[in-house]
C-alpha positions as CSV (number, residue, x, y, z in Angstrom):
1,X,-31.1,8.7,-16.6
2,X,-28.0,7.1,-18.8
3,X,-26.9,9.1,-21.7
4,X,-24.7,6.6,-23.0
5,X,-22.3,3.5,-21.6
6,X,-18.9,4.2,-19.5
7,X,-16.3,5.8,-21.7
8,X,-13.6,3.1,-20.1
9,X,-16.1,0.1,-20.6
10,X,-13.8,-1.6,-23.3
11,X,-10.9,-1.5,-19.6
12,X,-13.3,-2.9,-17.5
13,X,-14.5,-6.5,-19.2
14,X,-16.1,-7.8,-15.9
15,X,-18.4,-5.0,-15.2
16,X,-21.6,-4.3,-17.1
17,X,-21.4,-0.7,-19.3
18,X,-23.7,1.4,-17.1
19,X,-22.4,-0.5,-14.0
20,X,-22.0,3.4,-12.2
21,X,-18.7,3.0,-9.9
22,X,-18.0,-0.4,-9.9
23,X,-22.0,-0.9,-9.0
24,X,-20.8,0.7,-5.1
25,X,-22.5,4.2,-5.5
26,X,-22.7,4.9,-1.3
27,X,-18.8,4.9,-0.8
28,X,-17.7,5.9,-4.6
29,X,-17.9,8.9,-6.8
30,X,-16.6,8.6,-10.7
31,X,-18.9,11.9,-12.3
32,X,-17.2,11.5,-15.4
33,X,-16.4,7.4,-15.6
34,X,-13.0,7.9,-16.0
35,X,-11.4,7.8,-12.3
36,X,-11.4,4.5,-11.2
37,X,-8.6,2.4,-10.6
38,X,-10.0,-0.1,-8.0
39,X,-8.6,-3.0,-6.3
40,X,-9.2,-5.7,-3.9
41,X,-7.3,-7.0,-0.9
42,X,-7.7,-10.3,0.3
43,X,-7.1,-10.1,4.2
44,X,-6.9,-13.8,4.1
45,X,-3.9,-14.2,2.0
46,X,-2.5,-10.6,1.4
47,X,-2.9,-10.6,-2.2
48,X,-4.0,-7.2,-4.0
49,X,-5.5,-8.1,-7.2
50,X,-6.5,-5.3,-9.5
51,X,-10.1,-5.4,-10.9
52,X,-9.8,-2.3,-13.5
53,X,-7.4,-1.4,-15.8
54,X,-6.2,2.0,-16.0
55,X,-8.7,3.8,-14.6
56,X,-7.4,7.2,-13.8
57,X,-4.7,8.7,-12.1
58,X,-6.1,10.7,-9.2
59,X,-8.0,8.1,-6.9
60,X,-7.7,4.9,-6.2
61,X,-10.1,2.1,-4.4
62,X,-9.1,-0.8,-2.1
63,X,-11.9,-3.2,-1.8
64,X,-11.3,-4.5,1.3
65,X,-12.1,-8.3,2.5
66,X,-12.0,-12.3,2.0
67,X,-13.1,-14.6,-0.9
68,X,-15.4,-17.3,0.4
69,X,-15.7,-21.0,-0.3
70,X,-17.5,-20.2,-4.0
71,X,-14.5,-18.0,-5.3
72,X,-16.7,-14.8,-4.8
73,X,-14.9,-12.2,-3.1
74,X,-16.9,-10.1,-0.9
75,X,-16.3,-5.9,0.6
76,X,-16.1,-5.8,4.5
77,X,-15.2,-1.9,3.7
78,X,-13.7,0.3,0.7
79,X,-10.7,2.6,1.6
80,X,-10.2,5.5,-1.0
81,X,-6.8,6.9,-1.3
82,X,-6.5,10.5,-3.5
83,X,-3.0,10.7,-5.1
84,X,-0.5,13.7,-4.4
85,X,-0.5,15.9,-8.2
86,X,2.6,15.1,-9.7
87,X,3.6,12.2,-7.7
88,X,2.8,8.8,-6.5
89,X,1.9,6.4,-3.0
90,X,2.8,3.7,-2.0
91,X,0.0,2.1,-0.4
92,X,0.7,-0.3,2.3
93,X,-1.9,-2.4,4.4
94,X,-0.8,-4.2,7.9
95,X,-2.9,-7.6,7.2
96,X,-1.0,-10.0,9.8
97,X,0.6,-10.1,13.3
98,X,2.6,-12.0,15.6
99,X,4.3,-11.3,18.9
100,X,7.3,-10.4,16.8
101,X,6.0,-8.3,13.7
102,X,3.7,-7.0,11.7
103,X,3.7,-8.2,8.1
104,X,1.8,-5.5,5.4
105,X,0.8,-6.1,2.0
106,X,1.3,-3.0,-0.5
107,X,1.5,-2.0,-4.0
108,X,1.9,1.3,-6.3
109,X,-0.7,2.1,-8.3
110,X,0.1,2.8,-11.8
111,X,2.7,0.6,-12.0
112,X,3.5,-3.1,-11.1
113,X,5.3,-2.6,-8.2
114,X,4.0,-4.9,-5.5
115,X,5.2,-7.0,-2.4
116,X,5.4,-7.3,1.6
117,X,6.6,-5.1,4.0
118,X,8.0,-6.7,7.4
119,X,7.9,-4.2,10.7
120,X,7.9,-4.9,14.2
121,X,4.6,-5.8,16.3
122,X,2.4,-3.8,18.0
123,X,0.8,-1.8,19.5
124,X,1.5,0.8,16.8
125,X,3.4,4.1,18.9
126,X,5.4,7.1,18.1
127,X,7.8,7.0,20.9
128,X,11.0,6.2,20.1
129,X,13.4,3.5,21.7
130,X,10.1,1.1,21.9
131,X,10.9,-1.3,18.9
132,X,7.4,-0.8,17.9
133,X,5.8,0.0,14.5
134,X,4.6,3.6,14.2
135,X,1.0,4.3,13.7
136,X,-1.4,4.3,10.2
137,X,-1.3,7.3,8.5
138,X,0.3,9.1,5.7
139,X,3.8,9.9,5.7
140,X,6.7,11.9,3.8
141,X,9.8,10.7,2.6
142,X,13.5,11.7,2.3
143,X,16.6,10.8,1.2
144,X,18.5,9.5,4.2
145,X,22.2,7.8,4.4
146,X,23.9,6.5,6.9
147,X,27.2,4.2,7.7
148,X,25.0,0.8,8.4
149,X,21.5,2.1,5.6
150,X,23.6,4.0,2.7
151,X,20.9,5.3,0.0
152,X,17.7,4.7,1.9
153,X,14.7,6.7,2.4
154,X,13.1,8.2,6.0
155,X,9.8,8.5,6.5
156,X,7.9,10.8,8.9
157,X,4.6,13.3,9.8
158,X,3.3,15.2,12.3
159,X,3.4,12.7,14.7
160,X,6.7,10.6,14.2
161,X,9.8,13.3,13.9
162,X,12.6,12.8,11.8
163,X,14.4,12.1,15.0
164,X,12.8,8.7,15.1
165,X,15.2,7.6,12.3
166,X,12.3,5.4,10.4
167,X,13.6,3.8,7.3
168,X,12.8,1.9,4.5
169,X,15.8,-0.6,4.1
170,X,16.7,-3.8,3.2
171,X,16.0,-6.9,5.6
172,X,14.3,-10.0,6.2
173,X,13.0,-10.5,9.6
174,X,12.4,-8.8,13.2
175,X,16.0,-8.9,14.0
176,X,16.8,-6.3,11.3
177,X,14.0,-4.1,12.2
178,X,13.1,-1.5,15.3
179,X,10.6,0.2,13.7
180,X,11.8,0.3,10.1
181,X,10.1,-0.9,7.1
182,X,11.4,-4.2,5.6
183,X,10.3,-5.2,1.9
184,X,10.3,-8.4,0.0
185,X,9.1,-10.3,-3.2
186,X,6.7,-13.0,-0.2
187,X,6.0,-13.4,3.1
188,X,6.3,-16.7,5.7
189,X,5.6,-15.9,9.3
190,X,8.0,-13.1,11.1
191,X,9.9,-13.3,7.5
192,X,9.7,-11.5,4.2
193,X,12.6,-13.8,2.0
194,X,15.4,-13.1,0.9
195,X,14.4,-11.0,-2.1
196,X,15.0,-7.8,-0.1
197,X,17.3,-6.2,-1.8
198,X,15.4,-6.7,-4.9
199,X,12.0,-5.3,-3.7
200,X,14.4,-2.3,-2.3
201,X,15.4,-1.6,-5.8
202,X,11.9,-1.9,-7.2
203,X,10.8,1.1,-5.1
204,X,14.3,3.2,-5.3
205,X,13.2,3.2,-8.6
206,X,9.8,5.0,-8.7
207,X,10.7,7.2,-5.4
208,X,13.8,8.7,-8.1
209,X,11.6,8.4,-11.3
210,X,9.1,10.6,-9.6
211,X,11.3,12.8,-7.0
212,X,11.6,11.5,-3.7
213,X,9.4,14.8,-2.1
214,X,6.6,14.2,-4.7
215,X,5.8,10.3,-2.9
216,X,3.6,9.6,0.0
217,X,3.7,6.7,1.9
218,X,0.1,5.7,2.9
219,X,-0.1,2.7,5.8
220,X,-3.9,1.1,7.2
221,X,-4.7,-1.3,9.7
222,X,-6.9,-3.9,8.2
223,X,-5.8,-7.0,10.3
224,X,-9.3,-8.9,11.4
């Protein structure tokens, strides 16, 4: 029984005011209707569009799938990523593939930070020396400098040590990359422009506005 409409209905103009999360009650949760910020991803063409406007700031929804021939876009499956108290992700989502990389969509929820990472192809792996991407999961970050990446950031878990030397740098195509991750403004095949160094900046920017140790870096696998 409805007591009264969503409190954030006036931020969400294309769903009806007792639409319960986003009318997908078996995979999300909202008990107060105030913790949605959903999005979808459109495997077809990488784009992340999102579909609520600032929902909350704890947990957000990737709507994952195509939009058909009549413009509707339809769910294959809904990831839900919690964000770290006090901090931020970046959410990144492999999407495309070739013999000679892996090209990932990704964005920052809660700002407008958004673009294309470039890595090496597959199989994912967390031995070193393999000029491979690593494997989906979550991952920390860290300050990391050296003579050829000054003012870059590492990345690592559990399962791919520090040792491993992943970065996020600036770069362009699978030349510049053996198992680093490589962001621009677009993507063409086995290239991400040459609006690296911009992108870089982008995300320098919210890893130092929100402390480098308070960021997660979240990657999936949603290639079809």
């Amino acid at each position: 029984m409805w007591l009264s409409v969503d409190p954030m209905s006036d931020k969400y103009s294309s769903l009806s005011p007792y639409c319960y999360t986003a009318d997908n009650p078996v995979v999300l949760v909202d008990p107060n209707g105030m913790w949605i910020d959903e999005f979808n991803l459109d495997t077809n063409t990488g784009e992340i569009i999102k579909i609520s406007n600032k929902g909350g700031d704890k947990i957000d929804y990737y709507n994952i799938g195509t939009t058909n021939e009549k413009g509707k876009f339809q769910t294959n499956e809904t990831i839900e990523i919690e964000r770290p108290e006090g901090g931020g992700n970046i959410n990144i989502f492999r999407f495309t593939e070739t013999d000679k990389s892996t090209i990932s969509v990704f964005n920052i929820p809660g700002t407008d930070i958004k673009g294309y990472f470039l890595e090496p192809a597959g199989p994912s792996t967390t031995q070193s020396g393999k000029d491979k991407r690593i494997p989906e999961g979550k991952y920390n970050l860290e300050n990391f400098s050296s003579q050829k990446h000054p003012g870059v950031f590492r990345i690592y878990n559990d399962k791919v040590s520090k040792d491993r030397c992943i970065l996020i740098h600036i770069g362009n195509n699978p030349d510049d990359t053996e198992g680093c991750l490589l962001p621009g403004c677009e993507f063409e095949t086995n290239y991400v422009g040459k609006t690296s160094t911009k992108k870089f900046n982008d995300i320098k920017s919210f890893i130092e506005n929100q402390k480098v140790e308070n960021v997660k870096l979240n990657i999936f696998n949603v290639i079809k």
